[in-house]
C-alpha positions as CSV (number, residue, x, y, z in Angstrom):
1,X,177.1,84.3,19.5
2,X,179.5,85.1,16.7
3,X,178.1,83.2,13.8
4,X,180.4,83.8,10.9
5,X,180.0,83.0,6.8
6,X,183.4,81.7,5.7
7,X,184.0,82.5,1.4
8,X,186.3,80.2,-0.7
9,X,187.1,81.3,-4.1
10,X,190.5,81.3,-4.6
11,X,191.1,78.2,-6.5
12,X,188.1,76.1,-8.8
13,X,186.8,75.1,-5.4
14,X,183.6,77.5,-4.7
15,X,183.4,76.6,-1.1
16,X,181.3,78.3,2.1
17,X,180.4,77.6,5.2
18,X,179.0,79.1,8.0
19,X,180.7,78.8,11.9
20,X,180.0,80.0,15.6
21,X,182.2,80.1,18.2
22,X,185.0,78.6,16.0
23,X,183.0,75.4,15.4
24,X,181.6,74.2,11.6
25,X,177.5,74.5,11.3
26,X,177.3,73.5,7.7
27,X,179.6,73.2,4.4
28,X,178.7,73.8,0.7
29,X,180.9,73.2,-1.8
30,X,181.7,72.4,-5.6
31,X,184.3,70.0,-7.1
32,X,183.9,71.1,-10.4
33,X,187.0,71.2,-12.5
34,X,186.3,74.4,-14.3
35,X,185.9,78.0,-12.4
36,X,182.3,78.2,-11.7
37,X,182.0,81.0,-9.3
38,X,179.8,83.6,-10.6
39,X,177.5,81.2,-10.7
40,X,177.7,79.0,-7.4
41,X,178.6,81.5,-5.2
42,X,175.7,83.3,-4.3
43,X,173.6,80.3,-4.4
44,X,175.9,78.4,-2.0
45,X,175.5,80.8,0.3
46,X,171.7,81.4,0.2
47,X,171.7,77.0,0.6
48,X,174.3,77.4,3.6
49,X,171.3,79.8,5.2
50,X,168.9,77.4,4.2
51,X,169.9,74.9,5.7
52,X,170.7,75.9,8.9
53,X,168.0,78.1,9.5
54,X,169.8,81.1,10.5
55,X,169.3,84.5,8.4
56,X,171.9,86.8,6.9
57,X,171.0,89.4,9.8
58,X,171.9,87.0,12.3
59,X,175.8,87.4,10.8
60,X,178.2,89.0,13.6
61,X,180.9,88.8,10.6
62,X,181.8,87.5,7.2
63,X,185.4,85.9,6.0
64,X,187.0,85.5,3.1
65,X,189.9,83.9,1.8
66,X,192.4,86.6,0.8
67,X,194.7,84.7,-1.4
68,X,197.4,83.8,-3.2
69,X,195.3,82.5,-6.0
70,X,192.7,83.0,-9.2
71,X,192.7,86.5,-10.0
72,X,189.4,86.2,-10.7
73,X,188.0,83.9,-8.3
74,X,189.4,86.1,-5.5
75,X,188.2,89.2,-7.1
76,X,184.4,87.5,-7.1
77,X,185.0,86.2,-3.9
78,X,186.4,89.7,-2.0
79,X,183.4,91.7,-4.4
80,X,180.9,89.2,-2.7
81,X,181.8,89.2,0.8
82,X,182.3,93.0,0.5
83,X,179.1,93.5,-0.2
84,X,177.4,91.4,2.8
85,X,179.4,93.1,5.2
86,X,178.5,96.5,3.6
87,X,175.0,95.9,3.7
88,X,174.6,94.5,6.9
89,X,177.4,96.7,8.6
90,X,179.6,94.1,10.1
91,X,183.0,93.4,10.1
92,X,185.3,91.7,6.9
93,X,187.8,89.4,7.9
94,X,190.8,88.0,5.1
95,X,192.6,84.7,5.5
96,X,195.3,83.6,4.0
97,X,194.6,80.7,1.4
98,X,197.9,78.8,2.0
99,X,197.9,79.3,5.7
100,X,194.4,77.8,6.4
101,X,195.4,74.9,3.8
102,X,198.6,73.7,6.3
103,X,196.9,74.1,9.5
104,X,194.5,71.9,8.1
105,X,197.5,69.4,6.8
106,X,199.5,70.0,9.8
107,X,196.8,68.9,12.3
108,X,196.3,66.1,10.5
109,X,199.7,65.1,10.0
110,X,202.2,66.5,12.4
111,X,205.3,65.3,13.1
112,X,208.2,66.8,14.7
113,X,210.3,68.1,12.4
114,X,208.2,68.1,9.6
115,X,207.1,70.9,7.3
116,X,204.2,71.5,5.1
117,X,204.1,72.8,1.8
118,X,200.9,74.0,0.4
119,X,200.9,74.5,-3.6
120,X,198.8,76.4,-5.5
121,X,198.8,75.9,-9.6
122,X,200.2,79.1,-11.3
123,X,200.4,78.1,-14.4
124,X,202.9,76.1,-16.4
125,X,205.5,75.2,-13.9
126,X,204.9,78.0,-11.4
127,X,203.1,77.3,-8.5
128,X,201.9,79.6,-4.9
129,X,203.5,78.2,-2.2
130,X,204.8,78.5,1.1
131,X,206.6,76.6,3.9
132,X,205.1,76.0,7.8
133,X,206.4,74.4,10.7
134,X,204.0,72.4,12.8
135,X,202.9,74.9,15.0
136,X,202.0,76.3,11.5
137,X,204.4,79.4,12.0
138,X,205.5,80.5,8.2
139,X,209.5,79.4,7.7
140,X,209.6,80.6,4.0
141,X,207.2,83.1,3.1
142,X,204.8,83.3,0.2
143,X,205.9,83.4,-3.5
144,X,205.8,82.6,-7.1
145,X,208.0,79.9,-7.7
146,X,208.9,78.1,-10.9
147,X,209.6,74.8,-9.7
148,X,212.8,72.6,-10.9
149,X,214.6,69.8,-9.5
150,X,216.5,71.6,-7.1
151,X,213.7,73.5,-5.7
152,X,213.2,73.2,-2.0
153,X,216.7,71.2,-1.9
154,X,218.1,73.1,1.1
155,X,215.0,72.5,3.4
156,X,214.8,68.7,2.1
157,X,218.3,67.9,3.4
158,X,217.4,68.8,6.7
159,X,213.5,67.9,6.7
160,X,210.6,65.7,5.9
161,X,208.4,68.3,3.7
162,X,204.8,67.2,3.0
163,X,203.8,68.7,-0.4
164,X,199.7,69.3,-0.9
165,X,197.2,71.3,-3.1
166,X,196.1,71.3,-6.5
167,X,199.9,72.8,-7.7
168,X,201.6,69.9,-6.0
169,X,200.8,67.1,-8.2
170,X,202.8,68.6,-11.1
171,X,205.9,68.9,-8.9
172,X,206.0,64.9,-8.0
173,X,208.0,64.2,-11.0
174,X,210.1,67.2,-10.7
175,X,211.0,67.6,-6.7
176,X,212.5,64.0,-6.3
177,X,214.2,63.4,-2.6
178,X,213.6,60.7,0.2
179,X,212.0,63.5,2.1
180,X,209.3,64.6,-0.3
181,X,206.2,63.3,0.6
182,X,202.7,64.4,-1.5
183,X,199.4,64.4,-0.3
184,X,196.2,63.8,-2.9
185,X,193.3,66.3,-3.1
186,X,194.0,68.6,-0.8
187,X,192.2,71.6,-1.8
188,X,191.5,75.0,-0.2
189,X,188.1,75.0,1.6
190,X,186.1,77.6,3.8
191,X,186.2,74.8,6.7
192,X,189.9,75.4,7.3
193,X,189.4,79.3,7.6
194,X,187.6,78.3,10.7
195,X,189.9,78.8,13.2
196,X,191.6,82.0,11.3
197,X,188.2,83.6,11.0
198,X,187.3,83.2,14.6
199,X,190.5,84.4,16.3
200,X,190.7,87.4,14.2
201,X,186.6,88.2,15.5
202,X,188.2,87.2,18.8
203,X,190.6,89.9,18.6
204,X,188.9,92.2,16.0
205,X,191.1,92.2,13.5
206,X,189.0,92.9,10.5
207,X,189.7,94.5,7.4
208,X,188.9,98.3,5.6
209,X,185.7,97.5,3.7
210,X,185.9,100.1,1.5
211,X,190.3,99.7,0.6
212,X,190.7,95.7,1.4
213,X,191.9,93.8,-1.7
214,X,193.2,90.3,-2.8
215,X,196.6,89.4,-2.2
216,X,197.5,88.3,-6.2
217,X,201.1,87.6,-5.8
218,X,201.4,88.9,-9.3
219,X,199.9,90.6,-11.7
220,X,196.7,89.6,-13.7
221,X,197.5,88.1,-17.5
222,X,194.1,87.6,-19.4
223,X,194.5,85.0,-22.0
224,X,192.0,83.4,-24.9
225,X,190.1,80.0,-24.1
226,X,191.7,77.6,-26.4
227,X,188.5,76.8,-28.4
228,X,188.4,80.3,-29.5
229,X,191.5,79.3,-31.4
């Protein structure tokens, strides 16, 4: 057996779900449009338990989602998981946000020569993102970009690129060629860390419990809510 809890907290989506053997048991997840993680996390996964019937001993491992994404939903997320697999001494394994999100897009909508941009928002005009092939193999690596008309222009001449993710919806108006296409809710989710989380128990690639942390992209800004203007 190698039951596995899968944590998603990278984005406003508080998402986990609970696998064996690479295949989904069960699913909890929010949709809520504010970050409600410190609250929903720890009940999601007590429901996920719940409802299957299985116990947090029964674990062989627990996943996370490593990032790019909310400082502090990845921080909560990372903290949480680290914790299970402290207590119950089993393995942590991290998954890239972006990567689970176009193997999830890419299965769904390959095509030859197509590639697959997931988008995560940044803030103002900068967004997460990446590029993948359809054999999801990573063709321009993960940065901060600040997006403007000519973004992406020299993959869009010679591709069909299928933009997705919560970051892409503010680049329709902006990123305007015959082969940008752009998906609707898309969002990250612990079911597409699936097939990342149980290759990596496969091959035991886990993660330093006590040193693993978030990949931010960039550095942490704090800011004031507006209605405490």
């Amino acid at each position: 057996m190698s039951l596995i809890l899968n944590i998603e907290s990278s984005s406003k989506i508080c998402s986990v779900s609970l696998s064996e053997k690479g295949n989904l048991l069960y699913l909890k997840e929010s949709d809520d449009k504010e970050y409600s993680h410190s609250r929903l996390l720890t009940l999601y996964i007590e429901d996920v338990f719940s409802k299957t019937g299985f116990k947090t001993s029964d674990l062989q491992a627990v996943a996370v989602s490593k990032g790019p994404g909310s400082y502090t939903g990845l921080r909560i997320g990372v903290s949480t998981a680290k914790g299970i697999a402290y207590s119950l001494g089993i393995p942590l394994i991290s998954v890239g946000t972006l990567e689970s999100m176009a193997l999830r897009v890419s299965e769904n909508y390959k095509e030859k020569d197509s590639l697959y941009c997931p988008m995560l928002d940044a803030r103002r005009m900068e967004v997460y993102c990446a590029l993948y092939d359809n054999r999801n193999q990573i063709i321009k690596e993960i940065s901060a970009d600040i997006i403007t008309r000519n973004s992406f222009s020299e993959y869009l001449e010679k591709n069909k690129i299928i933009f997705f993710g919560d970051g892409a919806s503010k680049c329709k108006e902006i990123i305007k060629h015959n082969n940008a296409f752009f998906l609707e809710n898309i969002n990250p989710s612990s079911k597409d860390m699936i097939t990342y989380s149980y290759k990596s128990f496969i091959n035991k690639e886990f993660e330093d419990i006590a040193y693993f942390e978030p990949f931010y992209l960039k550095d942490f800004i704090a800011t004031v809510p507006k209605n405490k203007f």
